[in-house]
C-alpha positions as CSV (number, residue, x, y, z in Angstrom):
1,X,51.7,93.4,17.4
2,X,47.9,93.1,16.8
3,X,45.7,92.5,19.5
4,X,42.5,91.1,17.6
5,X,38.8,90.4,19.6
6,X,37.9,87.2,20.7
7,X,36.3,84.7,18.6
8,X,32.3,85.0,18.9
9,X,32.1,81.7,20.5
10,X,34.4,82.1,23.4
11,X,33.5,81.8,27.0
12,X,32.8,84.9,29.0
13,X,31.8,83.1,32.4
14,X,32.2,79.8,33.8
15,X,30.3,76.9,31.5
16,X,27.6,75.3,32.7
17,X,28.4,72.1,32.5
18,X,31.6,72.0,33.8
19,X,31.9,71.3,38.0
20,X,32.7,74.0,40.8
21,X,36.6,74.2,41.4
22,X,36.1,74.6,44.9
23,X,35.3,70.8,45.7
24,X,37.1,69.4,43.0
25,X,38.9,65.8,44.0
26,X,38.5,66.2,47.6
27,X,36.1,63.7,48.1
28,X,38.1,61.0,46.2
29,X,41.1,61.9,48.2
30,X,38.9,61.4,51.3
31,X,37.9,58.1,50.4
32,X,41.8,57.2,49.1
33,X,42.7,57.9,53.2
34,X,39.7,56.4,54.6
35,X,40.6,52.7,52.3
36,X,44.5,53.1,53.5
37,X,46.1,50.2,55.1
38,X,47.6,50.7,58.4
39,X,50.9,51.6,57.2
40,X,49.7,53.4,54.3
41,X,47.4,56.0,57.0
42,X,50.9,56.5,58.9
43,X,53.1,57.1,55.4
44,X,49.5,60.0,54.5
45,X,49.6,61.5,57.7
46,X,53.2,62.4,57.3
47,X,53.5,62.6,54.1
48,X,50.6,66.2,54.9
49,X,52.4,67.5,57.8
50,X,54.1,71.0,56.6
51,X,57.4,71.3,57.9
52,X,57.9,74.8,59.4
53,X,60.7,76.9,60.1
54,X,61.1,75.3,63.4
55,X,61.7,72.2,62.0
56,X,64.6,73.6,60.4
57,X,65.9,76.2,62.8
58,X,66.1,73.4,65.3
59,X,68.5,71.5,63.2
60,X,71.5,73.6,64.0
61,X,70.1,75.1,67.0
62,X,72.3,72.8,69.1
63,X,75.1,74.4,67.5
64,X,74.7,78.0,67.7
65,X,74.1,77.3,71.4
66,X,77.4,76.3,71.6
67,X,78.3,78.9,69.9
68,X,76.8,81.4,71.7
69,X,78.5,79.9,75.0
70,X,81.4,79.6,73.9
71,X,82.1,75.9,73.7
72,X,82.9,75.7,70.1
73,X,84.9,78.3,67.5
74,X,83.0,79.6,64.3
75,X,85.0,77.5,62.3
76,X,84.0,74.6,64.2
77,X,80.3,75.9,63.9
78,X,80.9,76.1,60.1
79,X,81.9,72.4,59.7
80,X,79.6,71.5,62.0
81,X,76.9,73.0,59.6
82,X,78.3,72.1,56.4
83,X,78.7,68.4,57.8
84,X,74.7,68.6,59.1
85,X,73.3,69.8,55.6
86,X,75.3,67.3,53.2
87,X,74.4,64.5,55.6
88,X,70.7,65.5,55.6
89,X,71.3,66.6,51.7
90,X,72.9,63.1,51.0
91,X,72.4,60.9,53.7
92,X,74.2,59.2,55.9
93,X,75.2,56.3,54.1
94,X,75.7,58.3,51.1
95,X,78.5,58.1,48.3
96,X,81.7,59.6,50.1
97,X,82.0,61.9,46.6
98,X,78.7,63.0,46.4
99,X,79.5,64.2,50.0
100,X,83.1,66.2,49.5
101,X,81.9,67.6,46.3
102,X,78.4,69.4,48.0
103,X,80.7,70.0,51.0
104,X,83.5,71.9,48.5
105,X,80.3,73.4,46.9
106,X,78.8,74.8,49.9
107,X,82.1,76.4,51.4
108,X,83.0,77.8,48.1
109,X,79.7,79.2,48.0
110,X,80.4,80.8,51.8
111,X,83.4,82.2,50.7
112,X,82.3,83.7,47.5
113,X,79.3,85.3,48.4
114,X,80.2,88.7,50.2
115,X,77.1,88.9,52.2
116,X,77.6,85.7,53.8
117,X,81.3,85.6,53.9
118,X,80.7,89.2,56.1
119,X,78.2,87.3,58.0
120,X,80.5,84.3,59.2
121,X,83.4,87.3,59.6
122,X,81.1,89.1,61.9
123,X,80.8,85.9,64.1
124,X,84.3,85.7,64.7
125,X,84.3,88.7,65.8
126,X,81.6,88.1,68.6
């Protein structure tokens, strides 16, 4: 393969004419928020706020607490989880298919993958 120069009129720098990247759209999207309605401003503000770790962690947090104390097996901990991500996958309300196939899925994934089928082992074993 041939790697041939540029053409002679390419760009070596930034053009001239062309705005600064840095500011780019910010002010419109400033203005956008500042004309939101009411309900829009609460639907924007959300709609920004990363969702860390935490967030998530603190989804099954309840149930590896129980776990950790005792009150519930690791089986029980498993379909607790399983049940907690299709419902938050699917909904609540959601299709009663939709939510034994991802259920299926997401055991026979658990089974099937060594290092996390060692993982759930190892809780047993706690």
């Amino acid at each position: 393969m041939k790697i041939s120069k540029p053409p002679s009129g390419s760009l070596v720098g930034r053009p001239a004419d062309l705005p600064a990247v840095k500011n780019a759209g910010t002010k419109g999207f400033v203005q956008k928020l500042a004309r939101a309605s009411g309900a829009d401003k609460a639907r924007a503000a959300t709609a920004i706020q990363p969702t860390g770790r935490a967030d998530k962690v603190a989804g099954v947090a309840d149930i590896g607490n129980a776990l950790k104390a005792g009150q519930i097996t690791p089986q029980a901990a498993l379909d607790r989880v399983v049940e907690r991500i299709v419902t938050r996958q699917v909904g609540a309300h959601g299709p009663a298919a939709i939510k034994k196939n991802l259920s299926a899925a997401l055991r026979q994934t658990l089974e099937d993958d060594p290092m996390l089928a060692a993982k759930l082992r190892a809780l047993g074993d706690e």
